[in-house]
KOLNU-284131 format. One record per residue (C-alpha): residue number from 1; residue in one letter; z, y, x. Coordinates in nm, 2 decimals. Layout:
<atom i="NUM" aa="a" Z="Z" Y="Y" X="X"/>
...
END
This chain:
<atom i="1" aa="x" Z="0.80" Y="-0.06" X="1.56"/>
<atom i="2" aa="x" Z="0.76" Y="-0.44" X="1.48"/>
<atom i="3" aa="x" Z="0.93" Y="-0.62" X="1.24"/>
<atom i="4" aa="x" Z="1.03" Y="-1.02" X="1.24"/>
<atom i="5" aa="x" Z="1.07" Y="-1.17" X="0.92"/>
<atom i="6" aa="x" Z="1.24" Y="-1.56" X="0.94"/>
<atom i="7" aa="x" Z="1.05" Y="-1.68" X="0.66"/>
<atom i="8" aa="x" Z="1.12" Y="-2.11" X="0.64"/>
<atom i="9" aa="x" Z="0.84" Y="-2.26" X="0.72"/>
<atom i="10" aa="x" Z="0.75" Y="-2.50" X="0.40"/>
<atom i="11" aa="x" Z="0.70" Y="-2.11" X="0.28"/>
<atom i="12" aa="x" Z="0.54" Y="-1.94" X="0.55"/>
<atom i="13" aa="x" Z="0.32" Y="-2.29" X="0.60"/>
<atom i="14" aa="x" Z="0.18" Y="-2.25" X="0.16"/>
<atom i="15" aa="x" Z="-0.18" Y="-2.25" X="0.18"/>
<atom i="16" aa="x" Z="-0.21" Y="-2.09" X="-0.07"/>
<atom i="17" aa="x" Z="-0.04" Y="-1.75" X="0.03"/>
<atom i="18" aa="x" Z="-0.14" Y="-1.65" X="0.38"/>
<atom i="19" aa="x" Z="-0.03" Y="-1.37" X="0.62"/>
<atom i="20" aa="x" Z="-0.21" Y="-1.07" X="0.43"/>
<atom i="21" aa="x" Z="-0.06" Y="-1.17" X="0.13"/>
<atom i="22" aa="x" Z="0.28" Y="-1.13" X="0.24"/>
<atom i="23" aa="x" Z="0.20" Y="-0.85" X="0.42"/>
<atom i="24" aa="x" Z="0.04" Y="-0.68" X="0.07"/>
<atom i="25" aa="x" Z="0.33" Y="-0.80" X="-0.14"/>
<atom i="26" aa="x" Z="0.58" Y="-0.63" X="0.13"/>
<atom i="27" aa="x" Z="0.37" Y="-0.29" X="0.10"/>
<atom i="28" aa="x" Z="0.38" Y="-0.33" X="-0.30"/>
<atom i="29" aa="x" Z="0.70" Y="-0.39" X="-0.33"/>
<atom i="30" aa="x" Z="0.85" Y="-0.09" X="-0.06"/>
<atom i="31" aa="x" Z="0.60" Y="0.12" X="-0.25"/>
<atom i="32" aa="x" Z="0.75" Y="0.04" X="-0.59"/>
<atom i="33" aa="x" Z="1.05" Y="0.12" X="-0.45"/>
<atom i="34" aa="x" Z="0.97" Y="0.43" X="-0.28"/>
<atom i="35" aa="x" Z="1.02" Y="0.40" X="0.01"/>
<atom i="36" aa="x" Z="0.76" Y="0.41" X="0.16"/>
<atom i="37" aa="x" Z="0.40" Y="0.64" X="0.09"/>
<atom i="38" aa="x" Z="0.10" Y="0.50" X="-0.07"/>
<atom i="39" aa="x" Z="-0.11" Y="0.55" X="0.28"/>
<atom i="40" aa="x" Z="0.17" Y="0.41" X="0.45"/>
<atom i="41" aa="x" Z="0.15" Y="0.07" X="0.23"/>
<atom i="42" aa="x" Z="-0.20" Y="0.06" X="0.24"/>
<atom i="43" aa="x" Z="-0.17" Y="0.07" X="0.61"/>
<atom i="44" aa="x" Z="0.13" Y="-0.28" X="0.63"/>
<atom i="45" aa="x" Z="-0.12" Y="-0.43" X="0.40"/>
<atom i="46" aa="x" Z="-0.39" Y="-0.32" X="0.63"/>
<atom i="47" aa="x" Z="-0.61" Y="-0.23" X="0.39"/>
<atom i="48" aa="x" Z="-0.84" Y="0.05" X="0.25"/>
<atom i="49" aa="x" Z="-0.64" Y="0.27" X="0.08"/>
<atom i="50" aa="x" Z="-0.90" Y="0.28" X="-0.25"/>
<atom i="51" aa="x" Z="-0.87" Y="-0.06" X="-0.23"/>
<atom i="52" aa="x" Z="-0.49" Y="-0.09" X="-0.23"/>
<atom i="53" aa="x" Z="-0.49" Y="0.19" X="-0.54"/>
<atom i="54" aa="x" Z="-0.69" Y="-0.09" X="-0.73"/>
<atom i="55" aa="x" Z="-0.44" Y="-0.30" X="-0.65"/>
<atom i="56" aa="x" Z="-0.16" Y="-0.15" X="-0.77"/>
<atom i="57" aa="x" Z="-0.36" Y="-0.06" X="-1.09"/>
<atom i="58" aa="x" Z="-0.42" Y="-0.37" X="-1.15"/>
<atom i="59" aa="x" Z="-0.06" Y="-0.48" X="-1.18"/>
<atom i="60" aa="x" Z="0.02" Y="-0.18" X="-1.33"/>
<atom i="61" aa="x" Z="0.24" Y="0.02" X="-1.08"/>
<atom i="62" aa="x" Z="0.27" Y="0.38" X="-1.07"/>
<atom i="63" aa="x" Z="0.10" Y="0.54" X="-0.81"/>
<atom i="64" aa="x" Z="0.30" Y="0.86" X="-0.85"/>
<atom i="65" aa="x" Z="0.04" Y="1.06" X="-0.82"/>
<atom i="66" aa="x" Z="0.17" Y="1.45" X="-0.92"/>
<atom i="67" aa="x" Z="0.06" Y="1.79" X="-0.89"/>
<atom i="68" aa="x" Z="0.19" Y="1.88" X="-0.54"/>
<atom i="69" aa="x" Z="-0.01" Y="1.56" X="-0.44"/>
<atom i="70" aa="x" Z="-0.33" Y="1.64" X="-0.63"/>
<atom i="71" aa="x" Z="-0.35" Y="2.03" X="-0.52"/>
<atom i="72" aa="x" Z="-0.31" Y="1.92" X="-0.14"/>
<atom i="73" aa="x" Z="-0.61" Y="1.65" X="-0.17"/>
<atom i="74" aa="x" Z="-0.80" Y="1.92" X="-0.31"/>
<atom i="75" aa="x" Z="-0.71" Y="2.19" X="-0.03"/>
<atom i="76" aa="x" Z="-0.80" Y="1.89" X="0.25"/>
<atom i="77" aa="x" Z="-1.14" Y="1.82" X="0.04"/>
<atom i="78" aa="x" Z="-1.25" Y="2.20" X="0.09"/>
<atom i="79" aa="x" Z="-1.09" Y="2.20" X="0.43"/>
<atom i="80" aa="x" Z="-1.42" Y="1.93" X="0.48"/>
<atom i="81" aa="x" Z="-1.68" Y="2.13" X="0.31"/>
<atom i="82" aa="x" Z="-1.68" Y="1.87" X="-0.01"/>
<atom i="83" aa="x" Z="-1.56" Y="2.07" X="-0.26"/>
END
């Protein structure tokens, strides 16, 4: 799916906030609102998803990270052989 965003263009022209950065603040901000998961926002601000955890750390947002969550990272870590 692709999505077109009419953004004016004395905004979308700022060079100071380019196409990644409206792309990370979009992911932040569905993220926030939970709508969306926290690989799926790292993937729209097409970046790492350590990287996008720092992020959000960094401004102090919630990464909702609960014990459901934690006990199936650990089940796909010995899955691999790293745990």
């Amino acid at each position: 799916m692709r999505i077109y965003l009419d953004i004016p263009d004395e905004v979308a022209q700022c060079p100071t906030f380019s196409r990644a950065d409206w792309l990370r603040e979009m992911a932040i901000s569905l993220f926030e609102q939970e709508r969306v998961t926290l690989g799926i926002a790292s993937q729209i601000a097409g970046i790492h998803l350590m990287e996008f955890q720092k992020i959000l750390g960094s401004r102090g947002v919630c990464v909702h990270y609960d014990v459901e969550a934690f006990t199936n990272d650990i089940e796909n870590l010995r899955r691999r052989g790293w745990l």
